[in-house]
Structures are given as C-alpha cells and as structure tokens.
Backbone as a ProteinNet text record, in pm:
[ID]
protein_1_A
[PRIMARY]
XXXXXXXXXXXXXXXXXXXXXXXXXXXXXXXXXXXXXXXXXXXXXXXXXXXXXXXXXXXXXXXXXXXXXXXXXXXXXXXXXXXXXXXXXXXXXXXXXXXXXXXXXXXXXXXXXXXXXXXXXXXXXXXXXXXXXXXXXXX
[TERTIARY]
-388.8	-490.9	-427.9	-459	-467.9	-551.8	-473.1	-578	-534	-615.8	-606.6	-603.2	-494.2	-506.7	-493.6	-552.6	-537.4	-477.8	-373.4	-345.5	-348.1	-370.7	-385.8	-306	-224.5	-102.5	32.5	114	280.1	303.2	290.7	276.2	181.4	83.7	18.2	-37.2	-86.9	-120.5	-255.2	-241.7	-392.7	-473.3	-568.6	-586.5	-686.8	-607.6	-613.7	-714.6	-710.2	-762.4	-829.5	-1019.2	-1124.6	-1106.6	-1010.9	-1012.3	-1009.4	-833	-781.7	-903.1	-1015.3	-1083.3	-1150.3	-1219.4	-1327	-1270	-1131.5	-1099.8	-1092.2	-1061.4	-1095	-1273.2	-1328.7	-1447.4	-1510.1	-1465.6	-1487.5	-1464	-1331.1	-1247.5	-1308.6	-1408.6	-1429.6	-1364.7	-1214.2	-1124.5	-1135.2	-1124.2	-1144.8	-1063.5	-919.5	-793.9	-667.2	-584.9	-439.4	-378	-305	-260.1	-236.8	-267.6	-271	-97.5	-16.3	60.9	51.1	45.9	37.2	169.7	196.7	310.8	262.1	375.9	380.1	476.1	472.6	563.4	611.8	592.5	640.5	773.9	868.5	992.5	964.9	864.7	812	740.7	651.5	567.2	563.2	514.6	521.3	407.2	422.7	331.9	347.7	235.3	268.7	142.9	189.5	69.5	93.9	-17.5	15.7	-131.8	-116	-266.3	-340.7	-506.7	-554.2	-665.1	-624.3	-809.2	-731.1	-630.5	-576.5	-491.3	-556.3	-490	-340.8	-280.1	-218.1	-88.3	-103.4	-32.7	22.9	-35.3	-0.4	133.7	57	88	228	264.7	385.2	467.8	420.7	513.5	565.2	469.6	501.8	650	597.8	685.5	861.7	810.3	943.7	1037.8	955.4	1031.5	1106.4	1001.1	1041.5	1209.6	1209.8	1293	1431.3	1400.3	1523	1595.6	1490	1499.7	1419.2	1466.7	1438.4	1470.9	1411.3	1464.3	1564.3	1669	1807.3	1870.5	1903.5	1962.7	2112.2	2130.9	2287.9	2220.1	2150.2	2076.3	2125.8	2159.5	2248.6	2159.6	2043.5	1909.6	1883.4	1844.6	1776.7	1654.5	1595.2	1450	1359.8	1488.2	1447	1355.2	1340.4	1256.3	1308.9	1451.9	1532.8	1482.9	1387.3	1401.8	1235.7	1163.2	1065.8	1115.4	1237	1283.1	1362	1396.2	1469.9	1373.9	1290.2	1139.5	1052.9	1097	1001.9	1102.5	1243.5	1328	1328.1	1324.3	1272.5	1134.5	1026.2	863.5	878.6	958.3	892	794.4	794.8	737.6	630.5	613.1	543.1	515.4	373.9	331.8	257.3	286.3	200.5	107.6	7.4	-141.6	-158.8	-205.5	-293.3	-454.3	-538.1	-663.6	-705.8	-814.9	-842.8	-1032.8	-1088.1	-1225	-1309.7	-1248.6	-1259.2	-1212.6	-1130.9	-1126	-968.3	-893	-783.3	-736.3	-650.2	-577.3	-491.6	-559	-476.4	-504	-405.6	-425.6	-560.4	-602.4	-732.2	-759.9	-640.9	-608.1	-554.4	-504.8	-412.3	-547.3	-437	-477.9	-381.6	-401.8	-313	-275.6	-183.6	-153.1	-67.6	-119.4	-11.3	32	159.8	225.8	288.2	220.9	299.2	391.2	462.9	593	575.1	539.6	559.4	447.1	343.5	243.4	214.5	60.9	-14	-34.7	-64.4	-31.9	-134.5	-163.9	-222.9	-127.8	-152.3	-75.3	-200.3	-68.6	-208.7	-71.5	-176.6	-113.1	-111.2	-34	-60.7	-110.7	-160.1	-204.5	-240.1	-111.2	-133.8	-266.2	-290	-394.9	-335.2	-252.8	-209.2	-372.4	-439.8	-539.4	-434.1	-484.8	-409.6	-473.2	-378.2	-414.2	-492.7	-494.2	-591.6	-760.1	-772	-896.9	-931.2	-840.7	-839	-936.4	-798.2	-862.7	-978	-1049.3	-1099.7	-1265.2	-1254	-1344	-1345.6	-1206.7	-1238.8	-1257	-1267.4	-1357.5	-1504
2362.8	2277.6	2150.1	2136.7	2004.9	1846	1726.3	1615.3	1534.8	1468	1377.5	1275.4	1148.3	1035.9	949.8	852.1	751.7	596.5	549.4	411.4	309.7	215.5	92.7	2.1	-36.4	-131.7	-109	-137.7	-138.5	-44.9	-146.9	-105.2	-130.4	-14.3	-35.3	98.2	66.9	185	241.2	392.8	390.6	509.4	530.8	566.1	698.9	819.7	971.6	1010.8	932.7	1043.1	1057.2	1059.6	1130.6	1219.5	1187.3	1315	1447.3	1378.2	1542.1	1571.5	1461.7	1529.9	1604.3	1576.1	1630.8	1822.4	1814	1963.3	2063.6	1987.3	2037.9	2098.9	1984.2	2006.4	2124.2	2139.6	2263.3	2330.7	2368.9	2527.7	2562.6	2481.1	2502.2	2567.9	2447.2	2497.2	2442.1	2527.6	2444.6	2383.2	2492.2	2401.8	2466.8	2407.5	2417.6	2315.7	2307.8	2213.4	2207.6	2062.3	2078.6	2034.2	2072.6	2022.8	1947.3	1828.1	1724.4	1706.4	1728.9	1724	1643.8	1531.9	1474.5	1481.7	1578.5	1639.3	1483.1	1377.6	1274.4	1238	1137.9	1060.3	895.9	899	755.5	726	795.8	758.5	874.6	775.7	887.4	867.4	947.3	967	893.6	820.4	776.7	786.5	748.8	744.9	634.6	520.8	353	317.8	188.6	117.7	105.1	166.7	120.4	40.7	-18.2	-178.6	-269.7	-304.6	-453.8	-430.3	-464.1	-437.8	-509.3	-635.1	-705.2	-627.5	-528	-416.2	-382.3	-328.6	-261.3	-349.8	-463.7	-576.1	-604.3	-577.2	-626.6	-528.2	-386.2	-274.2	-282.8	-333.6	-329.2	-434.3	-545.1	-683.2	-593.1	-546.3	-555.9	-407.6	-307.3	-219.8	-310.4	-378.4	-473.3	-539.6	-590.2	-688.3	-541.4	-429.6	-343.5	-288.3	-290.5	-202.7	-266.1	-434.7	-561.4	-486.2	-517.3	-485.2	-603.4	-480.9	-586.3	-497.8	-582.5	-519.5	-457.6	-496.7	-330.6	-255.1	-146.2	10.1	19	189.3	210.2	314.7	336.1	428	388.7	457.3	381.9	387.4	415	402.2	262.6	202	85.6	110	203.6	224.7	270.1	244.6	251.9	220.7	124.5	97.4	170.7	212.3	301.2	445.1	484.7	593.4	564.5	453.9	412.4	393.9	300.9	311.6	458.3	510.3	687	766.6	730.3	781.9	732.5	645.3	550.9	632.2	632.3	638.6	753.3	901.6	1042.3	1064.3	1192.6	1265.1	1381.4	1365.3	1481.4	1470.5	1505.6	1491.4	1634.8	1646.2	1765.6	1663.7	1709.8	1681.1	1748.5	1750.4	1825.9	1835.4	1939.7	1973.8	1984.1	1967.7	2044.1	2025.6	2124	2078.8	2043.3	2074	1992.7	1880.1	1854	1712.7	1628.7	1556.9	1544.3	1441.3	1512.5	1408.1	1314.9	1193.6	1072.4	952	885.1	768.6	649.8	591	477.3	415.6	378.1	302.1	347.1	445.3	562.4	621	615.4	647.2	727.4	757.8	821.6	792.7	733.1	681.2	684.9	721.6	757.3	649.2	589.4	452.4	465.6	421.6	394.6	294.9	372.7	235.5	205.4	264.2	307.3	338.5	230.4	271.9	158.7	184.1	240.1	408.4	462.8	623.3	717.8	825.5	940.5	1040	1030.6	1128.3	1237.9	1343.2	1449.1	1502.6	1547.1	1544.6	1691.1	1812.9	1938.4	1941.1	2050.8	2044.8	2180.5	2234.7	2317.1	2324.3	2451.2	2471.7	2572.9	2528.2	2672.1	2623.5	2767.3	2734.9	2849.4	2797.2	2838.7	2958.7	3090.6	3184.3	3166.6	3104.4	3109.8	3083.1	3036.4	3012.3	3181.2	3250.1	3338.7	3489	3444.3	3577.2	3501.3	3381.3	3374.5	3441	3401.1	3494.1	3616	3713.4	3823.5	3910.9	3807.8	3856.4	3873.5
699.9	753	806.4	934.9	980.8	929.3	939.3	917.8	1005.3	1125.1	1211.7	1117.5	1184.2	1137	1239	1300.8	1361.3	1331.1	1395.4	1281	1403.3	1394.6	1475.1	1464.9	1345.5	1401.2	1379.4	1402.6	1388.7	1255.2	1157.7	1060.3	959.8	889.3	791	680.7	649.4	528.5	523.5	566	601.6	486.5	373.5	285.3	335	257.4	320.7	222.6	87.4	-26.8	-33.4	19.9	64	141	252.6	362.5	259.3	178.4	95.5	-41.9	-84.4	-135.5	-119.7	16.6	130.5	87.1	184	155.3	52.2	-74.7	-189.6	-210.9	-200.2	-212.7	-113.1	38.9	140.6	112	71.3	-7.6	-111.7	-205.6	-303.9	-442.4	-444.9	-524.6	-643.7	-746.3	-886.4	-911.9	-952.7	-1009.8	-900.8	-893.7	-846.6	-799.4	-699.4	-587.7	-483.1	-393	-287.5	-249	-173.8	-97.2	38	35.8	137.3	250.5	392.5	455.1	566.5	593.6	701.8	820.9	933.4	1002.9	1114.8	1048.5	1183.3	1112.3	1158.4	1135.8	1086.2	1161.8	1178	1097.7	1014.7	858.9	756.6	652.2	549.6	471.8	343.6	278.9	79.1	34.8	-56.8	-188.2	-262.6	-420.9	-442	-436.2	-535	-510.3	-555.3	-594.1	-486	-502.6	-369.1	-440.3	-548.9	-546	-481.3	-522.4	-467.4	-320.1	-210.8	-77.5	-99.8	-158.2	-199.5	-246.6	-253.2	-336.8	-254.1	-103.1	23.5	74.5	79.8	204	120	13.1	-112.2	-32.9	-73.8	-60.7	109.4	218.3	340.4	343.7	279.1	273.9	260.4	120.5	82.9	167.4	210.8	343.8	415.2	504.4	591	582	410.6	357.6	385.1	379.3	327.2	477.4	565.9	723.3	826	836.4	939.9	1075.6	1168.8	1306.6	1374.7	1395.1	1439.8	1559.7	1637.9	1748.2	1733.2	1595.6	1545.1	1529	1526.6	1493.8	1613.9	1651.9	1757.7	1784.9	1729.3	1812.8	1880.3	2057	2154.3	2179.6	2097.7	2082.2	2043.1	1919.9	1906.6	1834.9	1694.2	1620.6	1495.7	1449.6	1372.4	1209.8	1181.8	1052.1	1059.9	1171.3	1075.7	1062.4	1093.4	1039.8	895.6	891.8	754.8	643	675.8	597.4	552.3	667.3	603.4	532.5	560.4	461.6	315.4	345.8	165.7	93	170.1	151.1	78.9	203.7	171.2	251.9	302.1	408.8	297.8	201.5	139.6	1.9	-111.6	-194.4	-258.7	-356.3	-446.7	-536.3	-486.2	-620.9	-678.5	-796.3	-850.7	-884.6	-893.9	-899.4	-1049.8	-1043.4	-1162.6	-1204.1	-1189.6	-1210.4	-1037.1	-948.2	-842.3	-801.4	-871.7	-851.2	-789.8	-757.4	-746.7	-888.1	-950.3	-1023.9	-997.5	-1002.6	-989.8	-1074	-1130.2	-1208.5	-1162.6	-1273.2	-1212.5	-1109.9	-1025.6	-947.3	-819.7	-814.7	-749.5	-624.7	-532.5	-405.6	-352.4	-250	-92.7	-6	66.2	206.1	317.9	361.4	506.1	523.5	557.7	540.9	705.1	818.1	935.6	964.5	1056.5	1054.9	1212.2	1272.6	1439.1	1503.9	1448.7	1541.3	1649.5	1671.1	1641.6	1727.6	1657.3	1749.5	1663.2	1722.7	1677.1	1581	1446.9	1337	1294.4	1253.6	1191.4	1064.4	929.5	818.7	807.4	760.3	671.5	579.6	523.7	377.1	369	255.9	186.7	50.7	29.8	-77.9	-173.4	-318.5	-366.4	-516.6	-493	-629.6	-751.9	-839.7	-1018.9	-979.5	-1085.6	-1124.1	-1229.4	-1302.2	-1404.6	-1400.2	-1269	-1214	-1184	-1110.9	-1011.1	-1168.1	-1213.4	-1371.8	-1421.4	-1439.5	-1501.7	-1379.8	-1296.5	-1175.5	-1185.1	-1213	-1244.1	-1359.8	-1438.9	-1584.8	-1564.8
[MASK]
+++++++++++++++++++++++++++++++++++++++++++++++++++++++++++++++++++++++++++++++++++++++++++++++++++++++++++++++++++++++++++++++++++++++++++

C-alpha cells in the first residue's frame, strides 16, 4: 500500500500515525505488524513525542547542528546534509498491532521527517497479520 504525503517546508516533521491507523482499521487487522518504508534519500521515517511540538523543533535543531549546509559536500545537488540527516533518521519502521490498534508508547507518534522539501512523498506499508489471529478464525 501506498501513502501520499505532502510536506511544505525545507524541513519539518509531518505526523503519519492516523494515516497508518486508518489502514489498520480498513484491513481490519487484529494483531500483527505493519512494516512502514520510505523509498526517498531525502527523508525518513521516525517514532518520538508528538504532545510537545518542542520535541520536533529540538530533534530538527540538533540534525541541523550534525549536517549544516556547507559548500565542502561535493554533491551537486546541493542537498547533501538531507541525505546525511535521513541517514541518521532511518528510512523504515516495524509497529506493532494488537487488538486493532497500533502499539505505541503515551506520547509516541509517527513521522515522516523531511529534509528536502517541500515536495510530494508517498510512504509503503506492509501488513504482516499474526498467525495466531489467523487459527484463532479457524477454530
């Protein structure tokens, strides 16, 4: 399955985890996991706090602080540290299900983390559901 994502600035963090609940809830999967893939260079994919936006704007800061744009990167694209940044981030996440539901800590969210936008992204997403759901249906 495909998920369009749209992002609007340079860089920011844009929060997926309704979309990937949405699909859970369509498939009507009880328990397993989903595998989350982000086929770009330029962003990735992450799990951290989504009450305090403050949280975002930290984690953006301190990328920033690790993969500054400097005219030594010898890419000519000139887009060098959001490939360094998505190398840091991670391009891909396993959740888990259970009950319908996605397991994630209190606070815990989803986010596609752009480095290179603003641009049109679209996410994968695997669906593996438990066997144990599967036998317990065919009892």
């Amino acid at each position: 399955m495909l998920i369009p994502i749209e992002t609007y600035r340079q860089c920011e963090c844009v929060d997926i985890t309704e979309q990937l609940q949405a699909l859970v809830h369509s498939a009507k999967m009880h328990s397993g996991s989903l595998d989350v893939f982000c086929p770009h260079t330029t962003c990735g994919l992450t799990l951290n706090e989504g009450d305090d936006p403050d949280v975002l704007d930290d984690l953006l800061l301190a990328l920033e602080r690790l993969a500054p744009q400097s005219p030594d990167y010898k890419h000519w694209e000139g887009n060098s540290p959001a490939h360094i940044k998505t190398s840091l981030i991670g391009s891909s996440l396993r959740l888990c299900v259970e009950e319908g539901q996605l397991l994630m800590g209190t606070w815990q969210r989803c986010f596609l983390v752009e480095f290179d936008g603003p641009r049109n992204r679209q996410i994968r997403v695997k669906m593996t559901c438990s066997e144990e759901r599967i036998q317990d249906e065919l009892l």
